[in-house]
C-alpha positions as CSV (number, residue, x, y, z in Angstrom):
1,X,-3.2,18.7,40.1
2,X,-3.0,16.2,36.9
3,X,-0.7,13.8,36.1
4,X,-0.4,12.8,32.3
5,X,1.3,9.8,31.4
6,X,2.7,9.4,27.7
7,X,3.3,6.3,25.7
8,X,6.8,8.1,23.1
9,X,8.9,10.8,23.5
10,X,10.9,12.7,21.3
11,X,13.5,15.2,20.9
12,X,13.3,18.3,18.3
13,X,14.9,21.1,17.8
14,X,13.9,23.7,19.6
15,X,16.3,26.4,17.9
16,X,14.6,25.4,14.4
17,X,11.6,27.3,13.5
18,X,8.7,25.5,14.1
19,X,8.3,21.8,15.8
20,X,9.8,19.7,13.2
21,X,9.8,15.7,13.8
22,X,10.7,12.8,11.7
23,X,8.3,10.7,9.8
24,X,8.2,7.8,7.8
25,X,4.8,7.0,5.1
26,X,4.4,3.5,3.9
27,X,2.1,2.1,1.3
28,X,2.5,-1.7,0.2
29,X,6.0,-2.5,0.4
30,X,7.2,1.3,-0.2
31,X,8.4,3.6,2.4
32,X,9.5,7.3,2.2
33,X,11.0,9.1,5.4
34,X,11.0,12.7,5.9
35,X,10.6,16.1,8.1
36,X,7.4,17.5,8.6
37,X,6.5,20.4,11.0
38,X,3.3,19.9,13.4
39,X,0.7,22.6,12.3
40,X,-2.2,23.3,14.6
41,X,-3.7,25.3,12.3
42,X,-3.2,23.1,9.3
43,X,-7.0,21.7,8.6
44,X,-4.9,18.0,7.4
45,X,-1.5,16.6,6.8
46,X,-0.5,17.9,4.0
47,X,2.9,16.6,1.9
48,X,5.6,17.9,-0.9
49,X,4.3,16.0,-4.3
50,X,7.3,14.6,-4.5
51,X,6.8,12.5,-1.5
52,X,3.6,11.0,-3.0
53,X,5.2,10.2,-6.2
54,X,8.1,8.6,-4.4
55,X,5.4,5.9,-3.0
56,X,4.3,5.7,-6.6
57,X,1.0,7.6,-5.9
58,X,-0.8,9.3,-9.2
59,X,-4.5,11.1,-8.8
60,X,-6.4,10.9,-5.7
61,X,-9.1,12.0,-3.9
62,X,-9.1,15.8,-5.0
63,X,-9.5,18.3,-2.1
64,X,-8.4,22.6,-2.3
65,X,-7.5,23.9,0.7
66,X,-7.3,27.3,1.3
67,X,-4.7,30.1,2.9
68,X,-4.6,33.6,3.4
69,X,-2.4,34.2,-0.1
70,X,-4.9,31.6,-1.6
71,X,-5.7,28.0,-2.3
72,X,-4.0,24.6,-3.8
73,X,-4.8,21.3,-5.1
74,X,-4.3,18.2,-3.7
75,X,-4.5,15.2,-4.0
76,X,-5.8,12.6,-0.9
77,X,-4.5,8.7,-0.2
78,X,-4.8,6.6,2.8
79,X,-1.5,5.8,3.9
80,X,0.3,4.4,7.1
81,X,1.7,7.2,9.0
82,X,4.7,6.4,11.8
83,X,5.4,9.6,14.1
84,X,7.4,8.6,16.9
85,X,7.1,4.9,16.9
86,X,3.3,5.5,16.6
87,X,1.5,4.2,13.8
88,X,-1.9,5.5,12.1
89,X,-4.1,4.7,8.8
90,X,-4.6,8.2,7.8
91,X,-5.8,10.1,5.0
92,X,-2.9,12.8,3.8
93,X,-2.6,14.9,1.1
94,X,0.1,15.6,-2.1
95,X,0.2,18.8,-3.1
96,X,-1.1,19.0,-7.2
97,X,2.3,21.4,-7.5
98,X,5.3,20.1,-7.8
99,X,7.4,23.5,-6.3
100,X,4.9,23.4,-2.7
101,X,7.7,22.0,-0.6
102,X,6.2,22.4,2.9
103,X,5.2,18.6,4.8
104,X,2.9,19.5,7.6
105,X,1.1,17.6,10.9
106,X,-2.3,18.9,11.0
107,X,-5.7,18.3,12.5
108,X,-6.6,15.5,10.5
109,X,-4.9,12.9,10.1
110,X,-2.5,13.6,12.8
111,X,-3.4,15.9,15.8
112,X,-7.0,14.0,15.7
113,X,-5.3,10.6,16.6
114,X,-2.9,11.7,19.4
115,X,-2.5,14.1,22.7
116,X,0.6,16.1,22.6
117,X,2.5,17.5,25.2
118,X,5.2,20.0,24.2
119,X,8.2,21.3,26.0
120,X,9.1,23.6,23.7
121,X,11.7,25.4,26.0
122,X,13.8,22.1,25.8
123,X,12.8,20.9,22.6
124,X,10.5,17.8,24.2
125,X,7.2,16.2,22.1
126,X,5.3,13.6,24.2
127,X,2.9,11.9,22.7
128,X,-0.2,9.2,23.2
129,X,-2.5,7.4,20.9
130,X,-5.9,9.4,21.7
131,X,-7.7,6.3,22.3
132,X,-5.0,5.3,25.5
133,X,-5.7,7.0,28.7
134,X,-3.9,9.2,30.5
């Protein structure tokens, strides 16, 4: 048998598709809060444009990234991430296009810096820094 022991909790709902959370960015002294889904399969955290621009965010660190209809451009800035009270320095990405309107969690930048537990029958999302034990 194991135990796990997590430091936040959160409710989502579970009727929505997907597991969609609330989360704040913050550069300097700007902030922008939105929805994003957690995407396991997502290679980064990936953001609308619009989002970036809202921070006042212009070119960045240029990066494609590819799906199965095809790739996009982004654009990459280190920003402060806050998922359920818990706070990371991450690298995300701004889509180049301003009609991409999906915000996803992904491996980098996000699923890297945590263990998860879901509950997805009830709409539960535990989570830990990675670096706390369990």
């Amino acid at each position: 048998m194991h135990q796990l022991n997590f430091e936040q909790f959160t409710i989502y709902d579970a009727g929505r598709r997907g597991i969609t959370v609330d989360v704040q960015i913050t550069l300097l002294n700007s902030a922008v809060d939105f929805q994003a889904k957690i995407d396991t399969g997502s290679e980064a955290c990936i953001f609308s444009r619009n989002l970036g621009e809202k921070l006042g965010l212009e070119m960045g660190e240029e990066q494609y990234f590819s799906t199965v209809t095809g790739s996009f451009k982004t654009f990459g800035h280190s920003v402060n991430l806050i998922v359920a009270d818990l706070e990371f320095d991450s690298l995300v990405f701004f889509a180049d296009d301003e009609n991409f309107s999906r915000n996803v969690l992904g491996r980098h930048g996000f699923l890297d810096r945590v263990i998860i537990g879901i509950n997805d029958y009830d709409g539960k999302l535990y989570l830990n820094r990675y670096e706390n034990e369990i």
